[in-house]
DRENZA-424388 format. One record per residue (C-alpha): residue number from 1; chain; x, y, z. Coordinates in steps of 0.02 Angstrom, whole numbers. Each point is the difference from the previous one (the first is absolute). Layout:
# residues N
num_chaine_u_v_w
NUM_A_X_Y_Z
...
This chain:
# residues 761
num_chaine_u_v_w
1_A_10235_9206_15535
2_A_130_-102_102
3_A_9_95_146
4_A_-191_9_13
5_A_9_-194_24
6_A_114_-2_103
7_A_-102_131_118
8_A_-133_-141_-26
9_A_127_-123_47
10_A_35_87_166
11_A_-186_60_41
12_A_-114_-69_-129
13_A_-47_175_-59
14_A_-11_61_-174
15_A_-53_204_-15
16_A_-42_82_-150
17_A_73_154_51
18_A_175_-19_103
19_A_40_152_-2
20_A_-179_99_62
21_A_-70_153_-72
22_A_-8_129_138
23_A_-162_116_-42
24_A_-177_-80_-11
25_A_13_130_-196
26_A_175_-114_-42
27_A_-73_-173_41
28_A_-171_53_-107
29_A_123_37_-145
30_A_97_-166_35
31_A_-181_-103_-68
32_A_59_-167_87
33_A_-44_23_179
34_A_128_-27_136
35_A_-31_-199_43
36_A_87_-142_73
37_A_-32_-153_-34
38_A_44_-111_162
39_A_1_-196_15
40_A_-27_4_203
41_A_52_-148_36
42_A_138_-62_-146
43_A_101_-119_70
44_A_196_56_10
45_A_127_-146_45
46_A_100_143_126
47_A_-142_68_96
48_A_23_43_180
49_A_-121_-66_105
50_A_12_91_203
51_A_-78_-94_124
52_A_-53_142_89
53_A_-134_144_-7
54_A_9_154_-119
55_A_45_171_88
56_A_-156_121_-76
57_A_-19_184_5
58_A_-108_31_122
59_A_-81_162_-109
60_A_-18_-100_-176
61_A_23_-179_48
62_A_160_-9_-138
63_A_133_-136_48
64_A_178_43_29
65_A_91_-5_-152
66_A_169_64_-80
67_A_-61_154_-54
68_A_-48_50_191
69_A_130_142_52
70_A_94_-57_168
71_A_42_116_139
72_A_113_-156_115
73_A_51_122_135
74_A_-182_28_33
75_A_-31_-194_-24
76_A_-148_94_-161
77_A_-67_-56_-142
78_A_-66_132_-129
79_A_-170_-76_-110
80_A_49_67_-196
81_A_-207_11_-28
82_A_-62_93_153
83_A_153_68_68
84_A_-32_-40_160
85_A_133_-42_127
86_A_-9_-165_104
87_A_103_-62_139
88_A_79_-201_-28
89_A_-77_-100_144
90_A_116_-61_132
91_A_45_-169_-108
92_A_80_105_-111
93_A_101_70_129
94_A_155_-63_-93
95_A_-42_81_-168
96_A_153_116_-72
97_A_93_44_-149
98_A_100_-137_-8
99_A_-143_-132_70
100_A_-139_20_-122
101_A_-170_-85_31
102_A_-4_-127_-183
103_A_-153_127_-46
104_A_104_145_-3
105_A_118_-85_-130
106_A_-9_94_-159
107_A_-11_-176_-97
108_A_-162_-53_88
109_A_-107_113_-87
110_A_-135_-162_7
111_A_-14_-83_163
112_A_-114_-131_94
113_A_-61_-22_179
114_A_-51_-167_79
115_A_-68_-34_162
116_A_128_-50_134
117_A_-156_-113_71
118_A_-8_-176_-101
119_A_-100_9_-163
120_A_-202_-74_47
121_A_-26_-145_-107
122_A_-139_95_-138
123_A_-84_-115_-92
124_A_-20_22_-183
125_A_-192_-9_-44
126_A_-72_-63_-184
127_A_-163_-4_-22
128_A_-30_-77_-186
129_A_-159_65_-90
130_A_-54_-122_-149
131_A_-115_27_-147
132_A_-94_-159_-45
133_A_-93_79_-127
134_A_135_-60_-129
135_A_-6_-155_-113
136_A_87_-165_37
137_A_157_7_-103
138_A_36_189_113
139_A_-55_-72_157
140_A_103_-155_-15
141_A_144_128_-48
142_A_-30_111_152
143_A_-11_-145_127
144_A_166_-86_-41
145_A_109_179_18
146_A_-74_36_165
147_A_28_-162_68
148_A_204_24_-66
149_A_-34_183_79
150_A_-51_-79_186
151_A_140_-137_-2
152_A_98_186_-12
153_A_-75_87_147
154_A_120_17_146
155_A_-60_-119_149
156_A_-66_137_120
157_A_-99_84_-135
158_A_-176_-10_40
159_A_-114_-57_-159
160_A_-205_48_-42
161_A_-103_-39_-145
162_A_-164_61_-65
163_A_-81_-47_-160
164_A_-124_90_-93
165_A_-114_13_-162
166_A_-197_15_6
167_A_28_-17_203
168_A_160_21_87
169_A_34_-129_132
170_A_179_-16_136
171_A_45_-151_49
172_A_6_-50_157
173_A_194_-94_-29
174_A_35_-17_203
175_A_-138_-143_-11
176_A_43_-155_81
177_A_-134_-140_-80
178_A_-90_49_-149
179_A_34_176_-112
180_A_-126_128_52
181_A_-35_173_-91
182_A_-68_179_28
183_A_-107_62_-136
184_A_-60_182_-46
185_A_-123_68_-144
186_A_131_70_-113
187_A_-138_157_-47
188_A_11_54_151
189_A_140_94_119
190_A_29_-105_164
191_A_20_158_128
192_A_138_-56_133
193_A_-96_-27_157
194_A_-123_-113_-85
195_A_149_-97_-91
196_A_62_-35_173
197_A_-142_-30_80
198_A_-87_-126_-103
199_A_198_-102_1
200_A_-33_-8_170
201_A_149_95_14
202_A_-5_71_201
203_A_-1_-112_160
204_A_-131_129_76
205_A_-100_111_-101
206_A_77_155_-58
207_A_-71_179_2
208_A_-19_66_-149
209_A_146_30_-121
210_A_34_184_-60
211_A_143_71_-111
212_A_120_-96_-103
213_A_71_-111_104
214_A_-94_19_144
215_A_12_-173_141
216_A_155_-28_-93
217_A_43_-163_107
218_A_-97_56_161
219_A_-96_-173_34
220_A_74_-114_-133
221_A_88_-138_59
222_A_148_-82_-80
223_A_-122_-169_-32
224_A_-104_144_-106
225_A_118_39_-106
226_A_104_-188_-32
227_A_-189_-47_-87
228_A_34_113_-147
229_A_210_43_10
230_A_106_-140_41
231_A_195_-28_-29
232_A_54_-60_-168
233_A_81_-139_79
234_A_-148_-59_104
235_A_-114_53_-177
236_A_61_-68_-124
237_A_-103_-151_-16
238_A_-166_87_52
239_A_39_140_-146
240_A_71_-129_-132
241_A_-183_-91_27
242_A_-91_121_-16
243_A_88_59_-166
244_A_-14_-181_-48
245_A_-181_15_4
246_A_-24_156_-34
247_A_-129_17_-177
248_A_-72_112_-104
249_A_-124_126_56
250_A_-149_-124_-30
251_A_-124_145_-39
252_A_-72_-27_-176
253_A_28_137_-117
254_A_-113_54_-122
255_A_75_22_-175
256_A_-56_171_-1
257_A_108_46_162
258_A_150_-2_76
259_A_66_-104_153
260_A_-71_79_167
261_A_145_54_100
262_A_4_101_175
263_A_186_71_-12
264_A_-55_145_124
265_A_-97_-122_128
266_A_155_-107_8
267_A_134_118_23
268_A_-121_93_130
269_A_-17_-155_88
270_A_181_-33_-5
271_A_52_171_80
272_A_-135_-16_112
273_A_88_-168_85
274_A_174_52_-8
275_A_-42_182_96
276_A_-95_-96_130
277_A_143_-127_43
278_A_142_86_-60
279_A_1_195_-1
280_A_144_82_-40
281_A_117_-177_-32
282_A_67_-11_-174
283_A_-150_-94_-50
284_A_-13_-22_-225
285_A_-155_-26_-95
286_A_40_-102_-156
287_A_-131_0_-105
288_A_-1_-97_-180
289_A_-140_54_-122
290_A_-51_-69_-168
291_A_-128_124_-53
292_A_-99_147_34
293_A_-97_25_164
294_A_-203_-10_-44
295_A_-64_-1_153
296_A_-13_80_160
297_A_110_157_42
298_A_130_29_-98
299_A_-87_-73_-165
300_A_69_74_-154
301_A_-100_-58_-116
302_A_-176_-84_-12
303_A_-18_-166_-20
304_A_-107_47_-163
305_A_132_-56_-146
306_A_-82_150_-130
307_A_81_102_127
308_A_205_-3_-42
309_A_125_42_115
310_A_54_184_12
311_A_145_72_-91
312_A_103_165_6
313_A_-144_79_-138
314_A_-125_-48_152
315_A_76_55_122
316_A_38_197_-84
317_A_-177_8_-40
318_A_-66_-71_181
319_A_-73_-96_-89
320_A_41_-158_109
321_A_-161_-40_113
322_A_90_-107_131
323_A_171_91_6
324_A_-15_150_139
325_A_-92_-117_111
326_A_116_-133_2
327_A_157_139_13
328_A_-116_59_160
329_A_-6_-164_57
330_A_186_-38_-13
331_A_74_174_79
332_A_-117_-57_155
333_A_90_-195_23
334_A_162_110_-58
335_A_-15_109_176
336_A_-75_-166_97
337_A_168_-83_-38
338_A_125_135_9
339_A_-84_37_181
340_A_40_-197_30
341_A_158_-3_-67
342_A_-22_-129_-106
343_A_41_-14_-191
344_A_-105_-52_-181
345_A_97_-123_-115
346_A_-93_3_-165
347_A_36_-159_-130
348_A_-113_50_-153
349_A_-6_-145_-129
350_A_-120_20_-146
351_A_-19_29_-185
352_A_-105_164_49
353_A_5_129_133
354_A_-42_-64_175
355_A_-18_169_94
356_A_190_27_27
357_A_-53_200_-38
358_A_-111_-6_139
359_A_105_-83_129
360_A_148_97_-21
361_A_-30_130_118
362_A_10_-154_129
363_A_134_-76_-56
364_A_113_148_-2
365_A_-57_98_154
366_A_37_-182_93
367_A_173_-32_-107
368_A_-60_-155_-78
369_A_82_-88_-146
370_A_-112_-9_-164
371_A_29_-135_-136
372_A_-94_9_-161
373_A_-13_-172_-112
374_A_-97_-70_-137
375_A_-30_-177_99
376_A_73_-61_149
377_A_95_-148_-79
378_A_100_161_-70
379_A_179_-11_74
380_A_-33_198_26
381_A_-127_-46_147
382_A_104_-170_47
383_A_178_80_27
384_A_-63_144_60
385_A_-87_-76_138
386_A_142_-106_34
387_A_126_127_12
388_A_-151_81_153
389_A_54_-126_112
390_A_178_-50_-51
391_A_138_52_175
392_A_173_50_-8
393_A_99_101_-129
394_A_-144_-38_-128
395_A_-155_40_96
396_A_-79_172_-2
397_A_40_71_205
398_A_-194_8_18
399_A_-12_122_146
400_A_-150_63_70
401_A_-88_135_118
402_A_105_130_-87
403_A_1_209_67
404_A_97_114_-109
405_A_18_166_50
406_A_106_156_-69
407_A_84_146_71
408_A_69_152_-110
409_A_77_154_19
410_A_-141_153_12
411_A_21_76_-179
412_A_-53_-170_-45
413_A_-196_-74_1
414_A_-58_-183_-59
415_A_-108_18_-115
416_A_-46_-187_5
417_A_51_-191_-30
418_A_-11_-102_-180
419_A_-1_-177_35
420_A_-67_-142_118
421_A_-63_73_161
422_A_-140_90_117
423_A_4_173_62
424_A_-3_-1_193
425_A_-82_186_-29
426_A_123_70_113
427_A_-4_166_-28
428_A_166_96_58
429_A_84_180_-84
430_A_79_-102_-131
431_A_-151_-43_-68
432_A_-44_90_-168
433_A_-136_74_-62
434_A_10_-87_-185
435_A_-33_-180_7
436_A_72_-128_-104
437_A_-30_-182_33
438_A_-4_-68_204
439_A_-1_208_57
440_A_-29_104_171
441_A_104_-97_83
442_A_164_-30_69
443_A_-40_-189_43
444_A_-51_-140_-78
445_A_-41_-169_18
446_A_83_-148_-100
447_A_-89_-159_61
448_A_89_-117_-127
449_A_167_37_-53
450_A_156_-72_-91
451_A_185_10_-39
452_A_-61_64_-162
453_A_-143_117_66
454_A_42_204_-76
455_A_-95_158_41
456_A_14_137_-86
457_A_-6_166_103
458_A_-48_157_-78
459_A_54_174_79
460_A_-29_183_-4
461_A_102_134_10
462_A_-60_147_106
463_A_132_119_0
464_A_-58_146_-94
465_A_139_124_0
466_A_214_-27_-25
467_A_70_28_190
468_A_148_113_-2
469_A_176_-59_-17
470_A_57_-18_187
471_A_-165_-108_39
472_A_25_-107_-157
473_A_170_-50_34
474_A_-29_-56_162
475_A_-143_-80_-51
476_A_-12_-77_-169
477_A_-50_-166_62
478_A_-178_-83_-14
479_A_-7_-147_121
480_A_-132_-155_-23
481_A_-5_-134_118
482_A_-113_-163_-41
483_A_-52_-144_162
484_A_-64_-144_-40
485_A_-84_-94_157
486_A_-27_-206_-56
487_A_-27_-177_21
488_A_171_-86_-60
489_A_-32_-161_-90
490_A_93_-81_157
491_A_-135_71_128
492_A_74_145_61
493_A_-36_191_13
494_A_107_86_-86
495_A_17_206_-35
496_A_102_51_-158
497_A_72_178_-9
498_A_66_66_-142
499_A_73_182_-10
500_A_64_98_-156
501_A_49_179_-34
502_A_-16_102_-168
503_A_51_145_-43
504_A_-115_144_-49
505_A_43_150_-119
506_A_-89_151_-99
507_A_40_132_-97
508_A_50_39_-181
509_A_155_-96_46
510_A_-91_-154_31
511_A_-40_-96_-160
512_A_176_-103_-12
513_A_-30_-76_188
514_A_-178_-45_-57
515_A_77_-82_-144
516_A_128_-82_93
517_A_-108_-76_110
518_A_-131_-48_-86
519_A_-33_-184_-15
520_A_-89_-46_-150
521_A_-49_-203_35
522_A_-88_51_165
523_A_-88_149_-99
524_A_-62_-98_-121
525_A_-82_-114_128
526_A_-53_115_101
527_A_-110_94_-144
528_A_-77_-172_-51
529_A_-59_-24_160
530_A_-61_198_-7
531_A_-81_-15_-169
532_A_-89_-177_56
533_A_-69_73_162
534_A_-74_168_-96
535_A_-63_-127_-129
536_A_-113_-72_149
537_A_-49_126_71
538_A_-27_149_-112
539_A_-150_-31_-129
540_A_64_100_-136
541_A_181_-20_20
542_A_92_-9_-167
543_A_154_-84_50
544_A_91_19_-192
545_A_-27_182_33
546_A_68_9_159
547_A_154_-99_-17
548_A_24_112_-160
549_A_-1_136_63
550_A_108_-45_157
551_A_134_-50_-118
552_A_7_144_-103
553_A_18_113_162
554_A_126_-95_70
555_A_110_-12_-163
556_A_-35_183_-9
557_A_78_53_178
558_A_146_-127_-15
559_A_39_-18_-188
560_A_151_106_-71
561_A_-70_75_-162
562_A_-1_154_-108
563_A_-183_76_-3
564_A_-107_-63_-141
565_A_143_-111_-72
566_A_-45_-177_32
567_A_159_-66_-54
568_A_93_69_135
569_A_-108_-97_126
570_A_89_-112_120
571_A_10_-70_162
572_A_110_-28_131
573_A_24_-193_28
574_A_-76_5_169
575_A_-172_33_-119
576_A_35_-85_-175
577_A_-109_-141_50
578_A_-131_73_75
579_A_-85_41_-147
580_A_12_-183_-67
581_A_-91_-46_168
582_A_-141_92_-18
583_A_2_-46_-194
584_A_-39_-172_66
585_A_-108_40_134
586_A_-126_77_-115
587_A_-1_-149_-81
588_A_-2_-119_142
589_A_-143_-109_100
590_A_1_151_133
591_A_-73_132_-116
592_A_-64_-91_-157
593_A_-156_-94_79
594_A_-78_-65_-195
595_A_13_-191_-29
596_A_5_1_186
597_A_-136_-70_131
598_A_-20_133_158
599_A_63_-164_95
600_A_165_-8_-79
601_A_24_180_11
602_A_-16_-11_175
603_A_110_-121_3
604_A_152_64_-111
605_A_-34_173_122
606_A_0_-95_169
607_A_186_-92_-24
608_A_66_158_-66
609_A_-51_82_169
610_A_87_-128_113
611_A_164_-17_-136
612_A_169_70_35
613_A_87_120_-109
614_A_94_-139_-137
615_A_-169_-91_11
616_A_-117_159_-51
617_A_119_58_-149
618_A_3_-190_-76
619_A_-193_5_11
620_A_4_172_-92
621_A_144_-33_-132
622_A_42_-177_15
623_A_170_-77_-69
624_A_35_-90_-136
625_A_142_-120_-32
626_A_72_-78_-153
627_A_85_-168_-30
628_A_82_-27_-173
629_A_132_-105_-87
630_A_105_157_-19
631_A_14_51_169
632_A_-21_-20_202
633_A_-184_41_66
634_A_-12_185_-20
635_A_-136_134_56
636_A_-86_85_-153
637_A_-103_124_-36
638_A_-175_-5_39
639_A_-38_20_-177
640_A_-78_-96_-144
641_A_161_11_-89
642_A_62_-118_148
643_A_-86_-142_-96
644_A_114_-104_-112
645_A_-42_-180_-97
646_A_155_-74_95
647_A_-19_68_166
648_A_-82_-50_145
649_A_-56_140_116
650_A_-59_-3_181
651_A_-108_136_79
652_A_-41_22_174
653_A_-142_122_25
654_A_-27_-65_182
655_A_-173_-64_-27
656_A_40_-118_-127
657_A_177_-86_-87
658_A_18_-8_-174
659_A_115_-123_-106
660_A_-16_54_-192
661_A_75_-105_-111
662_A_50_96_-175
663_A_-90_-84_-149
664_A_152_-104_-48
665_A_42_-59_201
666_A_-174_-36_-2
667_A_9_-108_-180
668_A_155_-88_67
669_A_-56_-43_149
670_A_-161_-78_-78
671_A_122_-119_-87
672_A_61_-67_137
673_A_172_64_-29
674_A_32_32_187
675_A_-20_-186_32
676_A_142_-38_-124
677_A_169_-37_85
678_A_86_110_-149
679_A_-94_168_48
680_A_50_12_188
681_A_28_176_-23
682_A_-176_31_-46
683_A_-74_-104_133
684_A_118_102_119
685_A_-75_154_-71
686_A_-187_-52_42
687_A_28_-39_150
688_A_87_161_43
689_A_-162_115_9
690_A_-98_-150_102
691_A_135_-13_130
692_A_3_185_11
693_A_-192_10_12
694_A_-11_-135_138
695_A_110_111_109
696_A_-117_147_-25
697_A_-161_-99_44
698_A_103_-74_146
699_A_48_163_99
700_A_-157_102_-55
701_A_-171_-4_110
702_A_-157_-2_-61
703_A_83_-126_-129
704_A_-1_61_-168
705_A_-94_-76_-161
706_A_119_-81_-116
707_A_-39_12_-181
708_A_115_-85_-142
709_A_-48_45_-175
710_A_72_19_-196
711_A_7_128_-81
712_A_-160_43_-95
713_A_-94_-117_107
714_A_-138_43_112
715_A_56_29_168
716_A_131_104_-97
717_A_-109_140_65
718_A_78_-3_168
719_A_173_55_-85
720_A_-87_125_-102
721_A_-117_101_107
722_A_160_58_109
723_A_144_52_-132
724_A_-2_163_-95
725_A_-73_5_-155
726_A_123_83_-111
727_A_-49_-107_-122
728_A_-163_12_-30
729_A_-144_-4_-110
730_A_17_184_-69
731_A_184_-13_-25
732_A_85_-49_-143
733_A_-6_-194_14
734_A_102_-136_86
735_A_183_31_68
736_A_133_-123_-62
737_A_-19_-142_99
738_A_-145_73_118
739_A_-188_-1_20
740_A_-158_132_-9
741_A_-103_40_127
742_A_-193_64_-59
743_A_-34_129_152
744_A_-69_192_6
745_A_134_36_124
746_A_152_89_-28
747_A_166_-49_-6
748_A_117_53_123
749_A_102_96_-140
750_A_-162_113_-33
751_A_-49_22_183
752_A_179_87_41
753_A_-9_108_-144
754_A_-154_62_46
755_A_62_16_170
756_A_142_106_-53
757_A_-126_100_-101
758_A_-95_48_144
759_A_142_-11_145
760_A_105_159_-76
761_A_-150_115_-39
């Protein structure tokens, strides 16, 4: 796998398939589809930065790159996807062999563009959106992080905030004597035109609004806008007052019902303001939610208590009364916004679902962040929030106003994007007819967007027939070229351009190449994303069956084996762990939705569409390290027989962090013997997993849930849901010195027989 990081290292591309299958019948047989999984924007510490315009191909609109073919006598560039031939304009008059242009240099493969002109100053736009339907003990919780979040913002960041439960009201913060409000019936949706028009929003009267963002800021004057977005640092004050004030939705509620609250109205409201003052500006809603929507557009559920919240069983029977409506509701704010350019934060604190199922179809189209907590006095929601605002080598890069677009070679077609982004429906010849994900498109829009932001692209191959000899030789190269056209963190417009070349072959020859360049971690995150987006979309999708059966061809194409003799089965190393992936992901959050709200569903599926490569695989086989007296901290096996009275073990499933203490750690450290100057060692070996686990929860965004627990205690159910059960209830009994784990599943030792079973028949 090393030289598959480092090509991630130099490009921040991972592909399943490095070496491409060359007929549309060969890539069928290959089962993992031909995807790379591309971070657009992953910051390297040698990137070139040219202060000057790209050079484009005037037929296909590619950039010059180093895999162009140069004709210098004739002062020509050659395009590798079209083919067509292109004079250098007179400021590259100078170009030659031994005077390159740096975007001919074979080394920058990734490239950015900046504006010669000086950056404008953007201003970064936050418009908070606060639940008040929430008791005291949460509100008092939510108010003190987002005043430590504004004392964050950087100083020309402009600042909104809108409150909401039974009625939704914005406050007027630009207010010079007394506070003054806005206030709108939360059942109802405020259309645009009468939002602005009862704010008194125009100095003459308007005609009438039409489309998304029609008016945009024809009319509005800069005094306007300063009543409801100010700078932090002229806000501060105003905001921190009105927090300070700020109460519980004063609505009674009946004992029989739940809390009114007008999520939809609000956000509505919200995107309604921001695409009349700021269209297309990297504008963020932020919206913090303690509960359920009940009223208005967008509700969820009724305010009725007999009625509970929905859950997967609902939701496969359609038997959810609210659910389509509100999904309706939701894709229609989802296009509002990505036609704005402006982006949904969702912070979603609560003991039971608050709609995050719903919503996500805003949140991703826009590229918003999504935090799930049970309160928010939960460091989850507290240092996650934080880490939104922190600057420098520790903040996030938010970028904004994002346009990625693809090029490929013609036997190629993109079959569609996995991950956080709109289609711009433009349709071109690359477009293909199967659609997976963001398809029919060759553009798309990425309004919010971060260091960390990955999309996974999914293509097809066309080619139907093997070309003969002469034209494969010369030939044997597919070309993909990714731009990415953004808002740097620093202001400036910036266009990223990243080339690479792969190889294609076919034929009965063809199996070791495939092999060789297969690459097993970006397979096995690219099929969880796969098997999550069929589970959404197709009603009666079996996704055990599926990934089955995809294994068993795949270990039947590329396993060496003797027919019908499964102990002869084996793989090459570049697949001996791919069938330990998909062991896990069987049994992970992605597929296995029981014990699980739709809500966090949504949101286990949502991070592992924006996650990098090393990110995805943790989620779908996490690690596990152990700390002993015997030796240095050492990975082991994600197995129950990892569990040992004297051994501490630390797992790191992404979501959550868990310290288990063995039975006798745990008994020792009860007594106190950590404390005693005589058992240094063993205080050195509890603190060993923390100090480990603090530098996790550090780096990682969303910040994970930390969970400490003893053996055969409660939360010991963390540990145990995620290691193979190889001892389990319907073996023979305990394993010296390990534990049992009561489950229906398999172990992994069963599941590869089986596999071998069925792989050589």
């Amino acid at each position: 796998m090393a030289e598959f990081m480092e090509l991630e290292a130099q490009d921040g591309v991972r592909m399943t398939w490095n070496v491409v299958p060359g007929t549309k019948e060969e890539a069928g047989n290959c089962v993992v589809p031909v995807s790379a999984i591309y971070t657009p924007i992953k910051p390297f510490p040698n990137m070139l930065v040219l202060t000057y315009a790209p050079l484009r191909c005037r037929n296909c609109s590619s950039v010059l790159n180093p895999f162009c073919v140069m004709d210098f006598a004739a002062k020509i560039w050659i395009c590798p996807f079209c083919f067509h031939r292109s004079h250098f304009p007179a400021h590259y008059a100078s170009v030659s062999e031994e005077n390159l242009p740096a975007e001919l240099f074979p080394q920058y493969t990734t490239i950015e563009y900046k504006s010669p002109r000086e950056a404008a100053c953007l201003q970064s736009v936050f418009m908070f959106v606060i639940d008040t339907s929430i008791i005291e003990e949460e509100m008092a919780f939510l108010k003190s992080a987002l005043s430590q979040a504004i004392g964050l913002f950087p100083d020309n960041s402009l600042v909104g905030l809108i409150t909401f439960g039974t009625l939704v009201h914005l406050h007027e913060i630009g207010f010079s004597t007394a506070p003054k409000t806005y206030v709108f019936k939360g059942s109802k949706d405020v259309p645009k035109g009468q939002l602005l028009e009862q704010m008194g929003f125009f100095l003459n009267k308007p005609k009438p609004l039409t489309g998304v963002i029609a008016g945009a800021r024809d009319g509005l004057s800069s005094d306007s806008i300063a009543r409801f977005l100010l700078p932090a640092s002229e806000c501060e004050f105003a905001i921190n007052s009105v927090l300070e004030e700020l109460q519980k939705d004063p609505w009674p509620i009946p004992a029989d019902q739940r809390a009114s609250r007008s999520t939809g109205t609000a956000l509505s409201v919200a995107a309604s303001l921001l695409g009349a003052c700021f269209p297309g500006s990297g504008a963020r809603i932020m919206a913090f939610l303690g509960g359920p929507s009940t009223e208005g557009p967008g509700a969820i559920v009724s305010k009725n208590l007999s009625e509970p919240i929905h859950s997967h069983k609902d939701l496969d029977k359609d038997s959810a009364p609210h659910y389509h409506k509100a999904i309706k509701f939701y894709e229609t704010l989802a296009k509002q916004l990505v036609h704005q350019g402006h982006v949904l934060d969702l912070f979603a604190c609560a003991v039971d679902q608050v709609g995050v199922a719903e919503l996500k179809v805003v949140v991703e189209r826009t590229g918003g962040f999504v935090v799930l907590a049970e309160s928010f006095g939960h460091s989850v929601f507290k240092d996650t929030l934080r880490r939104v605002f922190q600057s420098g080598d520790k903040g996030l890069g938010l970028s904004s106003n994002g346009i990625f677009e693809v090029n490929c070679s013609k036997d190629l077609k993109i079959q569609g994007v996995l991950g956080p982004c709109a289609s711009l429906e433009k349709r071109s010849p690359m477009c293909s007819d199967t659609i997976i994900g963001q398809g029919n498109t060759s553009a798309w829009k990425m309004c919010g967007l971060d260091q960390a932001t990955t999309l996974c692209l999914v293509f097809d191959i066309v080619r139907k027939d093997i070309p003969d000899a002469t034209v494969q030789s010369s030939s044997s190269q597919f070309y993909f070229q990714f731009l990415t056209f953004y808002q740097h963190s620093s202001g400036e417009m910036r266009l990223r351009v990243t080339t690479l070349s792969r190889r294609w072959v076919a034929g009965p020859g063809s199996i070791q190449d495939l092999i060789s360049g297969f690459d097993q971690d970006a397979a096995a995150a690219a099929m969880a994303r796969l098997v999550s987006f069929k589970m959404e979309i197709e009603a009666e999708f079996d996704p055990i069956r599926w990934l089955d059966k995809a294994l068993i061809h795949i270990c039947s194409r590329f396993g060496d084996y003797q027919k019908d003799t499964p102990s002869s089965f084996s793989l090459s190393p570049r697949f001996s762990i791919f069938p330990q992936f998909m062991f896990h992901l069987r049994r992970s959050q992605f597929v296995q939705v029981f014990n699980n709200s739709p809500d966090e569903t949504a949101y286990f599926r949502m991070i592992l569409n924006r996650e990098n490569v090393a990110n995805s695989v943790v989620m779908i086989q996490p690690s596990l390290i152990s700390y002993s007296f015997q030796s240095v901290p050492e990975p082991a096996l994600l197995d129950v027989t990892a569990i040992a009275a004297d051994r501490i073990l630390l797992l790191d499933s992404y979501f959550t962090v868990v310290i288990f203490h063995g039975s006798t750690i745990a008994q020792w450290r009860k007594a106190g013997y950590h404390d005693q100057p005589e058992h240094q060692a063993f205080a050195q070996l509890l603190q060993a997993p923390r100090d480990d686990a603090d530098a996790i929860i550090k780096e990682r965004f969303p910040v994970p849930r930390l969970v400490i627990c003893d053996q055969y205690g409660s939360q010991a159910r963390f540990l145990l849901a995620k290691l193979n059960p190889s001892a389990s209830c319907n073996s023979d009994g305990h394993r010296p010195g390990g534990d049992i784990i009561f489950t229906d599943d398999v172990s992994f030792e069963v599941f590869l027989d089986h596999l071998q079973r069925l792989a050589v028949q």
